[in-house]
VEXGUVEX-312570 format. One record per residue (C-alpha): x, y, z. Coordinates in nm, 4 decimals. Each point is the difference from the previous one (the first is absolute). Layout:
N
X_Y_Z
...
***
This chain:
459
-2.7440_0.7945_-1.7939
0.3350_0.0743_0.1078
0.2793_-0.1429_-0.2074
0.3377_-0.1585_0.1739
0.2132_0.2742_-0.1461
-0.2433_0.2382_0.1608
0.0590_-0.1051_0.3111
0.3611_-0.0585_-0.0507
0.0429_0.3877_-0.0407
-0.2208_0.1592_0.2972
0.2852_0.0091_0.1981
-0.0046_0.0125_0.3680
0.0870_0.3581_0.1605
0.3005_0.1620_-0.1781
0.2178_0.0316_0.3310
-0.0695_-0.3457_0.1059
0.3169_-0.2207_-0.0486
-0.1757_-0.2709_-0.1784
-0.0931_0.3317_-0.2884
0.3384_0.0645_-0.0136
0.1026_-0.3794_-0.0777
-0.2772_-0.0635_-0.2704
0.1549_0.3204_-0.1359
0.3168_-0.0567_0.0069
0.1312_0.3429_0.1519
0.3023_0.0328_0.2113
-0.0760_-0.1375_0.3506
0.0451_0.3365_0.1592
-0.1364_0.2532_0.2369
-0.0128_0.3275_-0.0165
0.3283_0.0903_0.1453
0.0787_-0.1994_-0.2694
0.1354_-0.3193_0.2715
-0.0555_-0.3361_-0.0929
-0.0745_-0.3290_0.1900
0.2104_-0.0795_0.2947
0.2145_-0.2433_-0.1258
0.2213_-0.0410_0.3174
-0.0675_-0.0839_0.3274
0.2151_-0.0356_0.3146
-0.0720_-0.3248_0.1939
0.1950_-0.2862_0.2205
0.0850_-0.3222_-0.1355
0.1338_-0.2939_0.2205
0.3256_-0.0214_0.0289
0.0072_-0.4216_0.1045
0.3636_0.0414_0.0497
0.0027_0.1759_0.3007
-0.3625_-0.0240_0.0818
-0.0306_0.3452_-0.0694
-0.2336_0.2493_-0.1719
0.2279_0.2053_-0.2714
-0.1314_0.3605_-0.1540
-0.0697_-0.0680_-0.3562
-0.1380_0.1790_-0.2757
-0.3153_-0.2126_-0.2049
-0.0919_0.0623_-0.3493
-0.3951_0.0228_-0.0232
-0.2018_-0.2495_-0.1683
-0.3560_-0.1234_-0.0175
-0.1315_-0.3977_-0.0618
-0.3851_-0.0722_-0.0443
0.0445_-0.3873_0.1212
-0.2741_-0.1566_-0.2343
-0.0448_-0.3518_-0.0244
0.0152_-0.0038_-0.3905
0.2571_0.2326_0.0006
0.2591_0.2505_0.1459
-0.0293_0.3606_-0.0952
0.2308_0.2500_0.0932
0.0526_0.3362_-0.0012
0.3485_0.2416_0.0248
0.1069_0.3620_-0.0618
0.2763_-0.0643_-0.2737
0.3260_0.1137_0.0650
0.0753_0.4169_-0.1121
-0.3501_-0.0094_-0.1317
-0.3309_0.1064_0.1350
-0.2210_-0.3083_-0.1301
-0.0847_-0.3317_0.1520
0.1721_-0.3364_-0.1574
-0.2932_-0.2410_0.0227
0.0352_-0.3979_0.0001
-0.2388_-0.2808_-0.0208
0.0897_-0.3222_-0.0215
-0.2127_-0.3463_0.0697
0.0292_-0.1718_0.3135
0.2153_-0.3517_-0.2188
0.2659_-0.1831_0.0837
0.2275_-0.2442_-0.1605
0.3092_-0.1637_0.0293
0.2345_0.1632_-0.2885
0.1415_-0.2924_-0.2192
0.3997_0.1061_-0.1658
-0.0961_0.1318_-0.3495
0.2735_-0.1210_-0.2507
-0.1215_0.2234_-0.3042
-0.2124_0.2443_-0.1171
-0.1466_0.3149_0.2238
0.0253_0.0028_0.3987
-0.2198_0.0800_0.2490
0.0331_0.2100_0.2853
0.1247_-0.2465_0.2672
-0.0299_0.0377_0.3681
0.1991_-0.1667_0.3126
-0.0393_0.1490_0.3365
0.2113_-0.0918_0.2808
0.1385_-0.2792_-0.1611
-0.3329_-0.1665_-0.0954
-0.0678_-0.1779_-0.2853
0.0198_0.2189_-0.3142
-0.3748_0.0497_-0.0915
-0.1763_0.2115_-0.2679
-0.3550_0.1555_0.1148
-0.2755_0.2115_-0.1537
-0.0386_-0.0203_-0.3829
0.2864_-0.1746_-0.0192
-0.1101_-0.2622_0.2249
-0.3197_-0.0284_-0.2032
0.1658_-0.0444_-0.3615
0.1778_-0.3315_0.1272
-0.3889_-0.1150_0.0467
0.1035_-0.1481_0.3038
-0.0287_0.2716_0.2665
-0.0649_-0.0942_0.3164
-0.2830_0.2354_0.1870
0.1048_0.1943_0.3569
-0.1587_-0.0023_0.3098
-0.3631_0.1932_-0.0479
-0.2089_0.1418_0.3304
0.1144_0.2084_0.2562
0.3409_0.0877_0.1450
0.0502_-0.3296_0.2477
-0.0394_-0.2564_-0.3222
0.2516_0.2247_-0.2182
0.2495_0.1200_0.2116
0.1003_-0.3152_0.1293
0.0835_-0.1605_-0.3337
0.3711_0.0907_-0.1280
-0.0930_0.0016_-0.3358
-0.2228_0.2897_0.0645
0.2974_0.1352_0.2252
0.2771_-0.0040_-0.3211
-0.3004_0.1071_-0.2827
-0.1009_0.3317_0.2377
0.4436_0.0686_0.0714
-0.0075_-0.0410_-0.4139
-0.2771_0.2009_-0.0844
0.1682_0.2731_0.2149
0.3286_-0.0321_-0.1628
-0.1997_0.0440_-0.3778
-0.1867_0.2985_0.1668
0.3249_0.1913_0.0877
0.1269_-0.1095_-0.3292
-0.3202_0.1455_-0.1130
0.0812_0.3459_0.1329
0.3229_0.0397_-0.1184
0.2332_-0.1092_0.2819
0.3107_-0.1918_0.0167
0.3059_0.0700_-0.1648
-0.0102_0.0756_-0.3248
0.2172_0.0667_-0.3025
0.0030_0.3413_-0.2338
-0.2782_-0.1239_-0.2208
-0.1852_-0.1036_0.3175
0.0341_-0.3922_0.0286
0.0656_-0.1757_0.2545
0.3307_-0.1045_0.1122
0.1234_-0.3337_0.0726
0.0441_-0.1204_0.3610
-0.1209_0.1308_0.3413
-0.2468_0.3206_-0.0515
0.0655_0.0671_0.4054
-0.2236_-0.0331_0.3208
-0.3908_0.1429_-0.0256
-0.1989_0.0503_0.3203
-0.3990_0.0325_-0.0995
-0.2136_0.2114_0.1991
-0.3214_-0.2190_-0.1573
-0.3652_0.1394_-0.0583
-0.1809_-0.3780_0.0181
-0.3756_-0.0251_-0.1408
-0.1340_-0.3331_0.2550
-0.3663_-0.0907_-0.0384
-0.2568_0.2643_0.2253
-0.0742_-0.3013_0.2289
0.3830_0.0097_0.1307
0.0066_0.3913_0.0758
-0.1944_0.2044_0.2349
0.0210_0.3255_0.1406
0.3162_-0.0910_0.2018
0.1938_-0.1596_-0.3551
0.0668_-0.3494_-0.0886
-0.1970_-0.2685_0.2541
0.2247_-0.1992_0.2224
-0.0348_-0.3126_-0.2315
0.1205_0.2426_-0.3234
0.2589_0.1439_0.1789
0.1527_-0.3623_0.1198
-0.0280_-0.1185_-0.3547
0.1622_0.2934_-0.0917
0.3506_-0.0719_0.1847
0.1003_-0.2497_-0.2274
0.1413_0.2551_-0.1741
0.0143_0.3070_0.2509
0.3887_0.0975_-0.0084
0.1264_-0.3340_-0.1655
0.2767_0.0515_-0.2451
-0.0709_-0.1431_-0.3257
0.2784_-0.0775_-0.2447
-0.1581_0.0440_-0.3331
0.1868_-0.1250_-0.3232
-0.1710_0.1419_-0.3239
0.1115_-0.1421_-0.3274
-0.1318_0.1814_-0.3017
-0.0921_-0.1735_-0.3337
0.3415_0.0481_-0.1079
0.1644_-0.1626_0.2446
0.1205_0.3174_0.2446
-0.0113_-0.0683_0.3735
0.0044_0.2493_0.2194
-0.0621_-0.0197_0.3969
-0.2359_0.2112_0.2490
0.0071_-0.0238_0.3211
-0.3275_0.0987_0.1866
-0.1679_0.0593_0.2959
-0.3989_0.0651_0.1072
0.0620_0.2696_0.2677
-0.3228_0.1390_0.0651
-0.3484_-0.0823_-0.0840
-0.3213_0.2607_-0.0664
-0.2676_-0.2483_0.0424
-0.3417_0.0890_-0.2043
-0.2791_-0.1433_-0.0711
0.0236_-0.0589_-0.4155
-0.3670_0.1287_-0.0949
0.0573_0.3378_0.1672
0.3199_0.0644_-0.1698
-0.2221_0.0938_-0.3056
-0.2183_0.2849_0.1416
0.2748_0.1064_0.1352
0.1626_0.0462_-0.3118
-0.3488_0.1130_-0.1041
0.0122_0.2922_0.2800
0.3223_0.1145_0.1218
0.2290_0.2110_-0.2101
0.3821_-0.0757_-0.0325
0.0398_0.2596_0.3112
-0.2745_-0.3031_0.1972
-0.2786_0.3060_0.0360
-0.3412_-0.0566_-0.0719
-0.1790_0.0599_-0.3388
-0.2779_0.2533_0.0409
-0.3025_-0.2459_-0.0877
-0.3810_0.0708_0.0744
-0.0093_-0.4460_-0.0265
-0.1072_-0.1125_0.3457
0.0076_-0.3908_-0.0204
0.2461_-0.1572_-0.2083
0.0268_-0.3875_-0.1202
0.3190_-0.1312_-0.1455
-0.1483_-0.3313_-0.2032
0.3620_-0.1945_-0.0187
-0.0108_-0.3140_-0.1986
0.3158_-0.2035_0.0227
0.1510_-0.2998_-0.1318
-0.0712_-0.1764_0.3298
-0.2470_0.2280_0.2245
-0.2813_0.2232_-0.0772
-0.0081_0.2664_0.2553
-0.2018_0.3278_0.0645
0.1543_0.3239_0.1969
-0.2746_0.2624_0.1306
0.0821_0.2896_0.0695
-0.2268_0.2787_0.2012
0.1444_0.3313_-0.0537
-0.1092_0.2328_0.2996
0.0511_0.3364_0.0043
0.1469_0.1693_0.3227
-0.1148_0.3403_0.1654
0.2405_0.2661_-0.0363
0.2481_-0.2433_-0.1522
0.0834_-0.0580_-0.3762
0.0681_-0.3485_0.0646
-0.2561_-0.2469_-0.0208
-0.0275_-0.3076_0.2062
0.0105_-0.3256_-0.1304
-0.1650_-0.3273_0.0912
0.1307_-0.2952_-0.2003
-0.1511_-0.3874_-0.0059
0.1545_-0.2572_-0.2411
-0.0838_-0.3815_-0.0346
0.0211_-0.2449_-0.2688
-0.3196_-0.0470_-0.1845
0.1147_-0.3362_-0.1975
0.2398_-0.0822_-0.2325
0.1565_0.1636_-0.2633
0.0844_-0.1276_-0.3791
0.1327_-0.3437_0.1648
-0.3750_-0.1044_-0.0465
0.0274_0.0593_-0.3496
0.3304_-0.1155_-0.0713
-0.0557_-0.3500_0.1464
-0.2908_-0.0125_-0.2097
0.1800_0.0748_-0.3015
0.2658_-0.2840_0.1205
-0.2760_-0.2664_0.0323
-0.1663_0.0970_-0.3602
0.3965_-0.0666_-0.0902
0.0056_-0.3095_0.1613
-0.3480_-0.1314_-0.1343
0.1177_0.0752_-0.3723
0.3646_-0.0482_0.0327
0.0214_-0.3028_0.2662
0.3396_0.0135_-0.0058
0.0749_0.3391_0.1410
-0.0098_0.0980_0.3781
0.0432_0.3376_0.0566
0.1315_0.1672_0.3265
-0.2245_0.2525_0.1682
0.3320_0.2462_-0.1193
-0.0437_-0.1485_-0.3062
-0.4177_0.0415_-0.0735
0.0133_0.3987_0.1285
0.2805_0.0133_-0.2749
-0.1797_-0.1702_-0.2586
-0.3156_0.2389_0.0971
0.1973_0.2809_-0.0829
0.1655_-0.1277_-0.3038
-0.2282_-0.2501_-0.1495
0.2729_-0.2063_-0.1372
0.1033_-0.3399_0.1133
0.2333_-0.2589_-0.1825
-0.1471_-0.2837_-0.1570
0.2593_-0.2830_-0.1303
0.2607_0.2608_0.0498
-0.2013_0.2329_-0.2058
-0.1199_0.3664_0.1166
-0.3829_0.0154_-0.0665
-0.2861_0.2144_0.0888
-0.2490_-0.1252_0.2661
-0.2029_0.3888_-0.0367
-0.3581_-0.2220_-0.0387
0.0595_-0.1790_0.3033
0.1223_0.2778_0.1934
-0.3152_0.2460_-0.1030
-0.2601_-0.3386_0.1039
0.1391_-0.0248_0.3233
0.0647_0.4016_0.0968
-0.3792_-0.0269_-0.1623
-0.1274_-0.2408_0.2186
0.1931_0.0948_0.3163
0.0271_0.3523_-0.0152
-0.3696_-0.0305_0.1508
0.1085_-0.0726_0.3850
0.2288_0.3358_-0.0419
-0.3028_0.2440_-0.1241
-0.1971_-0.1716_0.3177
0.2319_0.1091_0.1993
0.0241_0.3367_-0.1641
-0.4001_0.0753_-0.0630
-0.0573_0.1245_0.3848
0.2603_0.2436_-0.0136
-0.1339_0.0830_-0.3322
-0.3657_0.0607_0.1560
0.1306_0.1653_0.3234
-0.0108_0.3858_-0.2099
0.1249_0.1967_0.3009
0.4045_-0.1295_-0.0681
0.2439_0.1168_-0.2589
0.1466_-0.3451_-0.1507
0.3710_-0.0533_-0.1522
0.0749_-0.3400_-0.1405
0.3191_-0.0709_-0.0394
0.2626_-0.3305_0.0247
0.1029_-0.2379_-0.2941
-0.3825_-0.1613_0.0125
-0.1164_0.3580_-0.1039
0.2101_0.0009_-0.3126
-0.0629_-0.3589_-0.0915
-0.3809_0.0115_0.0363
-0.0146_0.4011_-0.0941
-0.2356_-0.0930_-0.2154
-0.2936_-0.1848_0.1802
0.0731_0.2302_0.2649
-0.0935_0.3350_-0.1612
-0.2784_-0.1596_-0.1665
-0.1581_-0.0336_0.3678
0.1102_0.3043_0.1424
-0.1644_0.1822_-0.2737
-0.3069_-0.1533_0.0572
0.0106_0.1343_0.3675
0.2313_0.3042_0.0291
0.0737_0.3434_-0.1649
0.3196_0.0730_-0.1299
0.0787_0.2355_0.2795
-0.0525_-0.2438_0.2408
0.2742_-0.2742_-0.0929
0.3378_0.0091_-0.1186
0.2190_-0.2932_-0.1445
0.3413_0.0261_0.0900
0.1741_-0.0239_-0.3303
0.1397_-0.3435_-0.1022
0.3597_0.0896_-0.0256
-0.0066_0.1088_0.3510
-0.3197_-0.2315_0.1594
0.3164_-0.2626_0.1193
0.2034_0.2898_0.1472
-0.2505_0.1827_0.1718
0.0006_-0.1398_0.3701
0.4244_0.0287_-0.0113
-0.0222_0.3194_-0.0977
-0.2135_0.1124_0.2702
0.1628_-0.2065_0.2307
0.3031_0.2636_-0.0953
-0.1728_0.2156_0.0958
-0.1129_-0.0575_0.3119
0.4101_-0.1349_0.1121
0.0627_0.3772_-0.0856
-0.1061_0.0922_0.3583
0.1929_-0.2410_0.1627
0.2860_0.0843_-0.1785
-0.0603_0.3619_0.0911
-0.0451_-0.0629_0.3652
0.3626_-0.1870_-0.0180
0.1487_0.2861_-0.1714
-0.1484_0.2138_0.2784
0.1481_-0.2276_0.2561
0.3579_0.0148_-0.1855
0.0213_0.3838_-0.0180
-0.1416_0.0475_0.4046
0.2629_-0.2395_0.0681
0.2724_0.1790_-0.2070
-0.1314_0.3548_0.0879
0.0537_-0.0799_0.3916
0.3902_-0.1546_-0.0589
0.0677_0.2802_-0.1607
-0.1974_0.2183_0.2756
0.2321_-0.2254_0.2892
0.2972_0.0414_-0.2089
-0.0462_0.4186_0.0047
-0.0311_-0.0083_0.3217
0.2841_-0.1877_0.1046
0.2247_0.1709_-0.2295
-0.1739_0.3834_0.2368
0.0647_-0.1718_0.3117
0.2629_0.1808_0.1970
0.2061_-0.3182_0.1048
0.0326_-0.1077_-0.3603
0.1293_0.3751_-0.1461
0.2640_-0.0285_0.2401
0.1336_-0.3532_-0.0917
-0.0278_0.1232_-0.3366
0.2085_0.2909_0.0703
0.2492_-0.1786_0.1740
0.0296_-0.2663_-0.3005
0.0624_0.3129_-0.1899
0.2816_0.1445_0.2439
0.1845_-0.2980_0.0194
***
């Protein structure tokens, strides 16, 4: 029987970029060139009701319903800063002693603290889950997503720093994000986001966010921000894609034909096939992708875990924020007191876990696919899950996406698919430049211009 570790270590296709992550080598190709980190775009200018030539800093955001995950190329470096952080949200209370906590306020908003700091006040308040129309909307959501943003860039290194590399007090300057964003495969199609995603999506489409950071020791320091341009995608694809392409967005060479992503999330359990059709005469293959949602992801669990809580502890109510944290901790405080809840968490992850491997069995049976699990649920429930797949599969037919990079995986293949778009704008930008400079030759040759020139110089 394959072991976990096994299958930890058969590692996808060395060029692939999701090899080079697990590995930890240098994100480059071989010319030696890195990500594209910068793109030129347009941002509106609501001043003059104008669009203004800009240059966007790349980023990526898988928009899960448990939590935000992003991905970045850090600053002078050729690695990806990655972020998660749990979709939680509470209003900050003034702390008169002892340790801060990072503290957010966005366009003058409330000051509110969010992810696992939201969670350790045991009073976090659960966002918006579903799909983009029920989240948008909601300007909680709208202030957590600016925040997370900010903490990404922070993440990779920008803002202005000191010698020793901290950041400096006061405003870190204006950021325009050219944003890679992971939405749920039933809001993309073959044209990008659907007309209800990309609606949903203008709530924060070239807004200008204020963002006031406050760091546990007290330092404020202001970002101002602005969504420029989005790279729709649909969230389940990102990961073969990270699976496939190399840094440079070729293909891997790959005799697999049919390829299932098996992507359990906090919220959603989806599946991504893949057919992989070779062309004649070409070297790259077509693909045909389908994605749905198959059911729902850990939330099942967690809520179960929350009721057991409640049955045996009647006075705690947990969030659904709160239960998917408890799930992955399996700690809750009793009369102020940390305990361990591991027995009740392992019944109900026992007892549950059986609607997942229902949904999992058929793909499990169907031999003629290549399967890659992969998502937070595939780290939590590694387990139970390898159990079954060994009872099905060989080892060369299944890979698990290693845990420390399971969360990441549909950002960072949603970087990599923005890397075309960004190309195609830096195609634009040097066409445009190469013909100014083409009109600006020529106009300098013409004969009428020579002659002013010449008399400019007489006189």
């Amino acid at each position: 029987m394959t072991t976990f570790v096994e299958v930890q270590t058969q590692h996808p296709h060395p060029d692939s970029l999701l090899a080079k992550v697990v590995s930890g080598t240098p994100l480059l190709n071989n010319k030696d060139q890195g990500l594209i980190t910068e793109v030129p775009s347009q941002r509106w200018n609501r001043e003059t009701f104008s669009w203004s030539p800009v240059i966007a800093k790349m980023a990526c955001i898988d928009n899960g319903n448990e939590a935000l995950k992003g991905v970045m190329p850090i600053a002078n470096a050729p690695y990806l800063a990655r972020l998660r952080v749990p979709t939680a949200y509470t209003p900050a209370k003034k702390l008169r002693g002892g340790d801060g906590r990072i503290t957010w306020r966005v366009n003058g908003s409330e000051d509110f603290w969010m992810g696992d700091d939201a969670l350790e006040t045991k009073k976090a308040e659960s966002l918006p889950v579903g799909f983009s129309p029920e989240r948008f909307p909601d300007h909680r959501f709208q202030r957590f997503i600016a925040a997370f943003q900010v903490e990404l860039l922070v993440r990779a290194g920008h803002g202005k720093r000191d010698a020793s590399g901290k950041l400096m007090e006061g405003c870190q300057g204006e950021f325009n994000i050219f944003l890679s964003i992971g939405l749920p495969p039933e809001e993309v199609d073959r044209n990008g986001a659907t007309p209800e995603a990309r609606e949903a999506l203008k709530y924060i489409f070239n807004k200008p966010f204020e963002v006031v950071r406050v760091d546990e020791q007290g330092q404020e320091t202001t970002w101002r921000l602005c969504f420029v341009e989005f790279v729709p995608y649909g969230q389940t694809f990102g990961s073969f894609c990270a699976w496939y392409y190399t840094l440079e967005g070729t293909p891997i060479a790959t005799n697999i034909d049919r390829h299932i992503t098996l992507d359990i999330g906090g919220g959603q359990f989806h599946i991504c096939e893949v057919e992989i059709a070779p062309r004649s005469g070409e070297s790259r293959p077509k693909l045909r992708m389908s994605a749905e949602q198959i059911g729902e992801g850990t939330i099942l669990i967690a809520r179960g875990v929350s009721e057991a809580i409640r049955q045996q502890y009647r006075t705690i109510q947990l969030s659904d924020a709160e239960a998917q944290h408890v799930l992955l901790n399996r700690m809750i405080s009793v009369g102020g007191r940390r305990q361990p809840v591991n027995d009740i968490v392992s019944q109900v992850i026992a007892s549950r876990a059986d609607n997942l491997n229902s949904l999992i069995v058929k793909y499990l049976q169907y031999g003629q696919s290549f399967l890659m699990f992969t998502g937070g649920g595939s780290v939590l429930l590694h387990d139970t899950l390898l159990h079954l797949v060994n009872t099905h599969r060989k080892a060369d037919s299944f890979y698990f996406v290693p845990p420390e990079i399971a969360p990441f995986l549909n950002a960072i293949g949603g970087l990599v698919l923005a890397q075309a778009s960004a190309q195609r704008a830096i195609s634009r930008r040097e066409a445009q430049q190469a013909i100014l400079r083409r009109e600006a030759q020529q106009a300098i040759s013409r004969p009428d211009t020579q002659q002013a020139a010449a008399a400019a110089g007489e006189r």
